[in-house]
C-alpha positions as CSV (number, residue, x, y, z in Angstrom):
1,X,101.8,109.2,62.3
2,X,102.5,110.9,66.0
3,X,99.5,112.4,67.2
4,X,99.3,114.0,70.6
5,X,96.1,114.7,72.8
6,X,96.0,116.5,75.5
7,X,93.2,116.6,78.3
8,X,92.7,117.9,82.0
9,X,92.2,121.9,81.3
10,X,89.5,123.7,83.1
11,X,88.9,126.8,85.2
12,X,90.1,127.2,88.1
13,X,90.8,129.7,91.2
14,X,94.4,131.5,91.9
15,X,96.0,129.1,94.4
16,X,94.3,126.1,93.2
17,X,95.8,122.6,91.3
18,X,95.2,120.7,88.2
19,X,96.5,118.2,86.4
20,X,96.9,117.8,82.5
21,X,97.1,114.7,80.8
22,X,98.9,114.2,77.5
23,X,98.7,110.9,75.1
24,X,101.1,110.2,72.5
25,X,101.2,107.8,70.0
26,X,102.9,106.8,66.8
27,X,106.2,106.6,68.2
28,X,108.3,105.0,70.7
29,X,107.2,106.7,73.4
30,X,109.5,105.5,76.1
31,X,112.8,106.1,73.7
32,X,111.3,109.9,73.1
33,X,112.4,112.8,75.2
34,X,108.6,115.1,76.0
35,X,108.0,118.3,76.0
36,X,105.1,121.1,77.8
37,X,104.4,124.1,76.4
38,X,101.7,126.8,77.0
39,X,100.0,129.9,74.8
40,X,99.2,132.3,76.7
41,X,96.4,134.8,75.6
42,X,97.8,137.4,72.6
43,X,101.3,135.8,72.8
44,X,103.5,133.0,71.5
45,X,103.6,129.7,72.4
46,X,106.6,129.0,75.5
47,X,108.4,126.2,77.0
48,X,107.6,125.0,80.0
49,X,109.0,121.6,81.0
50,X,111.4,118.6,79.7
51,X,110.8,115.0,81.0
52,X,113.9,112.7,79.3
53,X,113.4,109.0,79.1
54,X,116.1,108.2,81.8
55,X,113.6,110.7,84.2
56,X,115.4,114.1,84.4
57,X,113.1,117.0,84.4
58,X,113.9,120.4,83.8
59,X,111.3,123.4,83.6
60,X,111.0,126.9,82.9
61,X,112.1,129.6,86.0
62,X,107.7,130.3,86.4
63,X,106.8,127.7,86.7
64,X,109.8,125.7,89.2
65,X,108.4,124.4,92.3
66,X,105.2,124.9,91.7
67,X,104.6,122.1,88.9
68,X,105.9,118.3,88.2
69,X,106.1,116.8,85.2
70,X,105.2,112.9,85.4
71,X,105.9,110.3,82.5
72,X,104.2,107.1,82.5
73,X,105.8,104.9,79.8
74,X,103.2,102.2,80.1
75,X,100.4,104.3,79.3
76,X,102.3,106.6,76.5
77,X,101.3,109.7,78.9
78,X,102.6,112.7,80.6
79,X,101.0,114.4,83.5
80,X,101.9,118.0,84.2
81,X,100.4,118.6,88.0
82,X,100.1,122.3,88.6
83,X,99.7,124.0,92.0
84,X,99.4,127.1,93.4
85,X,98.3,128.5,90.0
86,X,98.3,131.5,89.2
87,X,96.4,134.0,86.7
88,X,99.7,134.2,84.5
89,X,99.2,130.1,84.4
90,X,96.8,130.9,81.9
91,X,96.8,129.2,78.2
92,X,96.5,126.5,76.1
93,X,98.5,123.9,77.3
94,X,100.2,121.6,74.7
95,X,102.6,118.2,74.8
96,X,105.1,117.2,72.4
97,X,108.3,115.1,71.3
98,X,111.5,116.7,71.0
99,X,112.0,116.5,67.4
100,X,108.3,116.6,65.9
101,X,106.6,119.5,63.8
102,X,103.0,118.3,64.9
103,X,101.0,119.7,67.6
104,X,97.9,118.8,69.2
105,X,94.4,120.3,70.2
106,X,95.8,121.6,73.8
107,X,93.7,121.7,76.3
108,X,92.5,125.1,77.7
109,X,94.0,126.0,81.1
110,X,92.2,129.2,82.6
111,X,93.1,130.7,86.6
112,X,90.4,133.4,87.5
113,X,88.1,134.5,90.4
């Protein structure tokens, strides 16, 4: 069963970093092209990066050049390392596999004074 669990959320000030952890499991995680998305507040879930096995990245036009997506196959984990956030950074932050109808917990991702 793939099952993905997200960590690394918190509050944090405009300008500042974080860095979100993902685990999945269940599936061959090195074979499997991953996914970030966010929920904002009142609105629909979005995509915000790609990380393909072979290492290509691609992300969403907000969010380029101010985050990196990381894969580390060994430990079945992305990393999505934020900087200079911004209030409209705000959300639940969720990983997945290209392919897969499940979804985890998120993890809560909130940029305020």
């Amino acid at each position: 069963q793939e099952q993905f669990v997200e960590s690394g959320g918190a509050l944090v000030q405009p300008g500042g970093s974080l860095r979100l952890s993902c685990v999945g499991s269940g599936f061959p995680f090195s074979d499997e092209i991953m996914t970030w998305h966010r929920q904002p507040p009142g609105k629909a879930r979005e995509w915000v990066a790609t990380l393909w096995p072979g290492g290509a990245l691609m992300y969403t036009d907000s969010v380029r050049g101010r985050f990196t997506a990381i894969r580390a196959n060994a430990k079945n984990t992305v990393y999505l390392q934020m900087d200079s956030l911004s209030p409209e950074d705000t959300g639940v932050y969720y990983c997945q596999k290209v392919g897969s109808t499940t979804w985890g917990q998120g993890t809560q991702v909130t940029v305020s004074w």
